[in-house]
C-alpha positions as CSV (number, residue, x, y, z in Angstrom):
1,X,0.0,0.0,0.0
2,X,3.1,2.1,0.5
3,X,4.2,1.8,-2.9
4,X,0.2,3.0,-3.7
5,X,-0.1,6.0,-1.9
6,X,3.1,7.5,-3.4
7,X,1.8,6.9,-6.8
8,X,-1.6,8.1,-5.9
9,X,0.1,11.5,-4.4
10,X,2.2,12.1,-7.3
11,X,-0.6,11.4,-9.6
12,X,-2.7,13.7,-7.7
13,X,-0.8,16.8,-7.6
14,X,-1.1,16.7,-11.6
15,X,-5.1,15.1,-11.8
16,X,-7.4,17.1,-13.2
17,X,-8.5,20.0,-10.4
18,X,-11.4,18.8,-7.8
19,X,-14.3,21.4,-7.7
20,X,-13.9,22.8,-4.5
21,X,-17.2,21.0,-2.9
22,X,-15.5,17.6,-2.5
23,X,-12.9,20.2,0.0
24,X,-16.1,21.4,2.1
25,X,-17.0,18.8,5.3
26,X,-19.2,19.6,8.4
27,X,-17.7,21.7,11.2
28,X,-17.2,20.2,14.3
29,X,-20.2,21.6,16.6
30,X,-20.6,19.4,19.9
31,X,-17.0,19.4,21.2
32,X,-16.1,18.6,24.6
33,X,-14.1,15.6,27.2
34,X,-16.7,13.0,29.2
35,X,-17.0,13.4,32.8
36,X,-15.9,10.0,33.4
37,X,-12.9,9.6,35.2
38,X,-9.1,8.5,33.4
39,X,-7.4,5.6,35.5
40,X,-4.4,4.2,33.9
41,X,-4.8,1.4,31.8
42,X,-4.1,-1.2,34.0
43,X,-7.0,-0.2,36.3
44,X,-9.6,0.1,33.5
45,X,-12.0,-2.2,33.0
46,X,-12.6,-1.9,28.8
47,X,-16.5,-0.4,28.4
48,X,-18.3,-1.6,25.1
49,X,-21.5,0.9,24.3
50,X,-24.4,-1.4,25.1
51,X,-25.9,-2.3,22.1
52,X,-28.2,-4.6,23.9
53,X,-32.2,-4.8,22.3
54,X,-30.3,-3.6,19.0
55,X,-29.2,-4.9,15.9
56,X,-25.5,-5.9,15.4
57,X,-25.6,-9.3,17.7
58,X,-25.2,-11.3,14.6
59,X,-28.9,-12.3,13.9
60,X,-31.1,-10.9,11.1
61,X,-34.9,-9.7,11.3
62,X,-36.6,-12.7,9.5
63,X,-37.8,-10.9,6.5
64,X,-34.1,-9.9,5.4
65,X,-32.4,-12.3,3.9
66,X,-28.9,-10.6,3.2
67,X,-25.6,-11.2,5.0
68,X,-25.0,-8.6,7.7
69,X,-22.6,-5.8,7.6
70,X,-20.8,-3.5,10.1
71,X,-18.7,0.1,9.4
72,X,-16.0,1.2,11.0
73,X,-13.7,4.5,9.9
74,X,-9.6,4.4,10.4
75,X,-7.1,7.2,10.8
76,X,-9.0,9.1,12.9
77,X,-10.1,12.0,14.7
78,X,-9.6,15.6,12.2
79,X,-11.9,17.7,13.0
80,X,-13.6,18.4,9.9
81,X,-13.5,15.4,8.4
82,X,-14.3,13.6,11.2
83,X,-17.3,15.8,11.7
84,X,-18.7,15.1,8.6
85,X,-18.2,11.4,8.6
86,X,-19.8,11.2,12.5
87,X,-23.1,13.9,10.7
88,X,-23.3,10.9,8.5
89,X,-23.4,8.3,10.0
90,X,-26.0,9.7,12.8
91,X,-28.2,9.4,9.8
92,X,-27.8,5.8,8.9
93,X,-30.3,3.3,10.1
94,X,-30.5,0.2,10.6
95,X,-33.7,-2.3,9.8
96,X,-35.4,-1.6,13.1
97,X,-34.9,2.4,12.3
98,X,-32.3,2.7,15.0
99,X,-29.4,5.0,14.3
100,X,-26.4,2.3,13.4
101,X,-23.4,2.2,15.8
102,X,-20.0,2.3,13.8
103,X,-16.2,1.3,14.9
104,X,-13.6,4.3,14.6
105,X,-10.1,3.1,15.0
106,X,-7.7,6.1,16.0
107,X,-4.4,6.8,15.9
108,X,-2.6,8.9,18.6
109,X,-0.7,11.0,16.8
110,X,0.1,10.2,13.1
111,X,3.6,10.3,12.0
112,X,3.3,8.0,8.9
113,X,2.5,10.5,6.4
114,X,5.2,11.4,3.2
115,X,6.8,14.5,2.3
116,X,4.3,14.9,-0.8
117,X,1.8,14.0,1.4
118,X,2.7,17.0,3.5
119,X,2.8,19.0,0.6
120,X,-0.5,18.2,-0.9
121,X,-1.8,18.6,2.8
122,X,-0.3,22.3,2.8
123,X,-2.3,23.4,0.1
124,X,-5.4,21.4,0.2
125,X,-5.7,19.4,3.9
126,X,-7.8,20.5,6.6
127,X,-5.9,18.7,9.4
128,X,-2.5,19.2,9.7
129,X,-2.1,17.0,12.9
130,X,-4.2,14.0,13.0
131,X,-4.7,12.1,16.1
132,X,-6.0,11.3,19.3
133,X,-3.5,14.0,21.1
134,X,-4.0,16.7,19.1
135,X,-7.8,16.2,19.3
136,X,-9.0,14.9,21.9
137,X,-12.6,16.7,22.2
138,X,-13.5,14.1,19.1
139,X,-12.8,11.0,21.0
140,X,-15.0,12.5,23.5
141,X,-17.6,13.0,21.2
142,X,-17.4,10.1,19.4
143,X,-18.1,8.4,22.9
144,X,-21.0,9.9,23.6
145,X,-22.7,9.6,19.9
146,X,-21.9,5.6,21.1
147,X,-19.8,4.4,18.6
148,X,-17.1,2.2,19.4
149,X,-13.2,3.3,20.1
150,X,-10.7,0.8,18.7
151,X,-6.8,1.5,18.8
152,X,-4.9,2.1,15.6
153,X,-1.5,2.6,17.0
154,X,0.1,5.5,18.3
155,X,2.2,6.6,14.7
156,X,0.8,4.4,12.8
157,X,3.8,2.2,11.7
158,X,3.3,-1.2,10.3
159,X,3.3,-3.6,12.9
160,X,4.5,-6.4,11.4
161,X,7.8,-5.0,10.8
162,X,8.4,-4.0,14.2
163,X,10.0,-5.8,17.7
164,X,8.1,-6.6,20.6
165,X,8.4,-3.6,22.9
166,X,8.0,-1.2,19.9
167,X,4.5,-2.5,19.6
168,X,3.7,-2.6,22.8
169,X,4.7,0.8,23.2
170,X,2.6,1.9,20.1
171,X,-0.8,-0.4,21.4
172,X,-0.2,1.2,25.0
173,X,0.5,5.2,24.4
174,X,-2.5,5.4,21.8
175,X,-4.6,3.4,24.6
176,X,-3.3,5.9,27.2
177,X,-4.3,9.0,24.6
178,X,-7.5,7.9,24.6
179,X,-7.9,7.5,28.8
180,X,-6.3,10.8,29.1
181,X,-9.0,12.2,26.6
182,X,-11.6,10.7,29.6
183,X,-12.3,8.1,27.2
184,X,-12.5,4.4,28.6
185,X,-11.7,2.0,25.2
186,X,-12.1,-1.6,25.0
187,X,-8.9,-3.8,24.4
188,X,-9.0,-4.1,20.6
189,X,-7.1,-2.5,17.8
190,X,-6.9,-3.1,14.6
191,X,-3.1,-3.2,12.4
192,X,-2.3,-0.4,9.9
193,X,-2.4,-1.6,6.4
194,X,-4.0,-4.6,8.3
195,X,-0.6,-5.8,8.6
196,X,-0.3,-7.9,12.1
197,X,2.4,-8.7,14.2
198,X,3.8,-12.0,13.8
199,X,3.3,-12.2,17.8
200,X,1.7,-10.3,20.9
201,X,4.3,-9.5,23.5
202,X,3.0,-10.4,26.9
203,X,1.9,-7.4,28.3
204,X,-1.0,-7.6,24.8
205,X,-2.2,-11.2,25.9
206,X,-5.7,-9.9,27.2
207,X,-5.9,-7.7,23.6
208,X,-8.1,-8.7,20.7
209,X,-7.6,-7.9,17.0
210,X,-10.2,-7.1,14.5
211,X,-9.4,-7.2,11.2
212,X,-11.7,-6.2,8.0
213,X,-12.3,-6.0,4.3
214,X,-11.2,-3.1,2.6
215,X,-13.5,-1.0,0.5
216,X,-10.8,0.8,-1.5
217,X,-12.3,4.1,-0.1
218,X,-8.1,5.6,-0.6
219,X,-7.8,5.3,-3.9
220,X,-7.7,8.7,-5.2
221,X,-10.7,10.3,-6.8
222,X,-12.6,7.6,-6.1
223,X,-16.0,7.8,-6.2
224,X,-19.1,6.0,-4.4
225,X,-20.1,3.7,-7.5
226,X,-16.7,2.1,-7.0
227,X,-16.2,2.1,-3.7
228,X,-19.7,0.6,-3.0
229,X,-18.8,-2.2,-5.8
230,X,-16.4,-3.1,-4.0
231,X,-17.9,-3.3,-0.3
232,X,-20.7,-5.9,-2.7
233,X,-17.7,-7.9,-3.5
234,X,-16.2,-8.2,0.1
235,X,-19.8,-8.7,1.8
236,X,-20.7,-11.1,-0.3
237,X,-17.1,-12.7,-0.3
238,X,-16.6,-12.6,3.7
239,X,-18.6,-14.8,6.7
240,X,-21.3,-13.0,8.1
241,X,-21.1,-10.2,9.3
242,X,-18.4,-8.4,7.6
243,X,-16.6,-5.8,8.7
244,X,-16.2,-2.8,5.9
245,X,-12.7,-0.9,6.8
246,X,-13.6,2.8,5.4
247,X,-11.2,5.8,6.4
248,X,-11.1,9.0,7.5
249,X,-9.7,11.2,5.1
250,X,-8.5,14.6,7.2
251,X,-10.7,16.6,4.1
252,X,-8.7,15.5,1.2
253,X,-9.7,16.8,-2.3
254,X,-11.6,14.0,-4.0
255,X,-12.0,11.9,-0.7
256,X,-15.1,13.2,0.4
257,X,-17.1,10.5,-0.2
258,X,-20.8,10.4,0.5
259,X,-20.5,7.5,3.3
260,X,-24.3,7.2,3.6
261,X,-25.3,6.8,0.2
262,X,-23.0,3.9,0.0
263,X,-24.1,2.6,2.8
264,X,-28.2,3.0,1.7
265,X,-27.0,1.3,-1.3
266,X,-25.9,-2.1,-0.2
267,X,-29.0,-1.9,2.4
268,X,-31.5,-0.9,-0.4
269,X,-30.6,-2.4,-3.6
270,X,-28.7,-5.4,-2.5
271,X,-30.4,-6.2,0.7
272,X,-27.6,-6.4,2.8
273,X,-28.0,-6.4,6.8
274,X,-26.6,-2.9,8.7
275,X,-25.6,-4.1,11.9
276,X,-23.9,-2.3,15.0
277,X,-20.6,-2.4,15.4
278,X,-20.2,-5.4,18.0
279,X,-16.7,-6.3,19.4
280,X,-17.4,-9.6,19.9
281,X,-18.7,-10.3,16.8
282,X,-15.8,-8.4,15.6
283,X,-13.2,-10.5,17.0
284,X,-15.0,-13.6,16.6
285,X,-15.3,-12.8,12.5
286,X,-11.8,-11.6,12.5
287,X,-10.4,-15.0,13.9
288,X,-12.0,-16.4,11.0
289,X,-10.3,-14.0,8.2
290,X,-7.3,-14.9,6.4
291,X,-3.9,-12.8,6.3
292,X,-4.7,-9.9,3.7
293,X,-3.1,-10.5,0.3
294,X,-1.0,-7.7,-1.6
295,X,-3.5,-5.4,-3.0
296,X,-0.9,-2.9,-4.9
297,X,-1.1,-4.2,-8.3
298,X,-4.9,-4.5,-7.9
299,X,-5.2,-0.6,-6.5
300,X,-2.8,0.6,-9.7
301,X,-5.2,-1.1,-12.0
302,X,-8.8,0.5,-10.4
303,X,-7.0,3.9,-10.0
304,X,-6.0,3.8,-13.8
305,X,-10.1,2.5,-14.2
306,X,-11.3,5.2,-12.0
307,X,-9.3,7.2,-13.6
308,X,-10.2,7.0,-17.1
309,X,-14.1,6.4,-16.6
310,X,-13.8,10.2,-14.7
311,X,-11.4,11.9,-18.1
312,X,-14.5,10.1,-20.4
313,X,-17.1,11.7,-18.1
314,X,-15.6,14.9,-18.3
315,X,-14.8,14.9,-21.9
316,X,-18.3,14.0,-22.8
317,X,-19.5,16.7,-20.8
């Protein structure tokens, strides 16, 4: 994926210009830390939302007969994007007309980014420093809307390339991030890149991973037809549920995606199941996925699709 996001930057800076609406997101409006209190990790007891009388615990009403699904956002909290991704998603709804509970994996403070990333961000980004640190108000709120907090590292390195004590000490400090926002989190995170450690280090043994299918919502320029033909694919491809791996996007040109119509999509013309986001579930389905296969060659061939279907479009117009 490294080798595709430094072609999808470069190719970026000289793609044709995004009208400025894809740069506008909702505005952060309900900010604020919980009143609960902030022991150290190894005093907390992990706190799932109770999703309990609600979808999401792995059975379907009887008169759907699609596989279910469950959302969850990585790379998080930016304010405006963020925002705008939490806005829609308090608009989703599941088969009982409940407002659907998502996953949001966060980093603590991202240091993964390339220099042309930080160039494009410059000129077009809105958040200039990602992460749980920077922004803690939005773990707070994302709390209280009862959506689920998963870790996603601390800096966001892959995992699978690191010793022992260095991913402990990335699992731990984002963890900590979190409790210091007055968040309490349950012991799950999910790998950058999905790319897992060959092996927990002790201090991890209580943790649980979730994995998931990616929807190929970072490919540049993407748009919603191809990212919600690809969540059809994985659902139909994964056990039940599945667990769709969006991102948030920090207000990228070209990567504000309209989450909700995707989502209505698979519910309305393919009669897939919305489910809450359910750790258990999570963990259990996860268990059951295989490692995650190089997708590179496969991303370089839809952006060069995606690509081209979007110079036709705009040439015909």
């Amino acid at each position: 994926m490294r080798i595709v996001r430094v072609v999808a930057f470069v190719a970026l800076i000289g793609a044709a210009t995004v009208p400025s609406g894809c740069r506008q997101g909702a505005r952060e409006t309900a900010a604020g830390s919980l009143s609960c209190s902030t022991p150290g990790p190894s005093a907390v007891t992990p706190a799932v939302p109770d999703n309990s009388g609600l979808a999401g615990t792995g059975t379907a009403p009887a008169e759907v007969k699609g596989k279910e699904f469950m959302i969850t956002f990585d790379d998080g909290p930016c304010p405006e994007s963020t925002a705008y991704i939490l806005e829609q998603v308090s608009r989703m709804k599941k088969a009982d007309g409940t407002p659907v509970k998502a996953g949001f994996f966060l980093v603590g403070q991202d240091k993964s980014r390339t220099s042309v990333h930080d160039i494009w961000q410059s000129k077009y980004g809105t958040c200039p420093e990602p992460g749980v640190t920077s922004h803690p108000d939005l773990v707070g709120r994302i709390a209280r809307e009862g959506h689920v907090i998963g870790i996603h590292t601390q800096h966001h390195p892959d995992l699978s390339e690191l010793e022992p004590a260095d991913i402990e000490r990335e699992i731990l400090d984002c963890y900590q991030a979190i409790l210091d926002a007055g968040v309490t989190a349950p012991k799950v995170f999910r790998s950058p890149h999905m790319h897992d450690p060959k092996s927990l280090p002790p201090a991890l043994a209580d943790w649980k991973i979730v994995r998931g299918e990616l929807t190929k919502d970072y490919l540049p320029l993407t748009t919603e037809e191809h990212v919600a033909d690809t969540c059809r694919k994985v659902i139909e491809a994964a056990g039940s549920p599945a667990i769709l791996a969006f991102h948030d996007f920090r207000g990228l040109p070209g990567h504000r995606l309209d989450f909700r119509k995707i989502v209505n999509e698979l519910v309305e013309q393919d009669h897939f199941v919305l489910a809450d986001f359910d750790v258990a579930a999570a963990v259990a389905a996860s268990e059951k996925q295989g490692p995650p296969k190089s997708r590179s060659l496969e991303d370089i061939t839809d952006m060069t699709r995606i690509w081209r279907q979007r110079l036709s479009t705009t040439l015909a117009q």
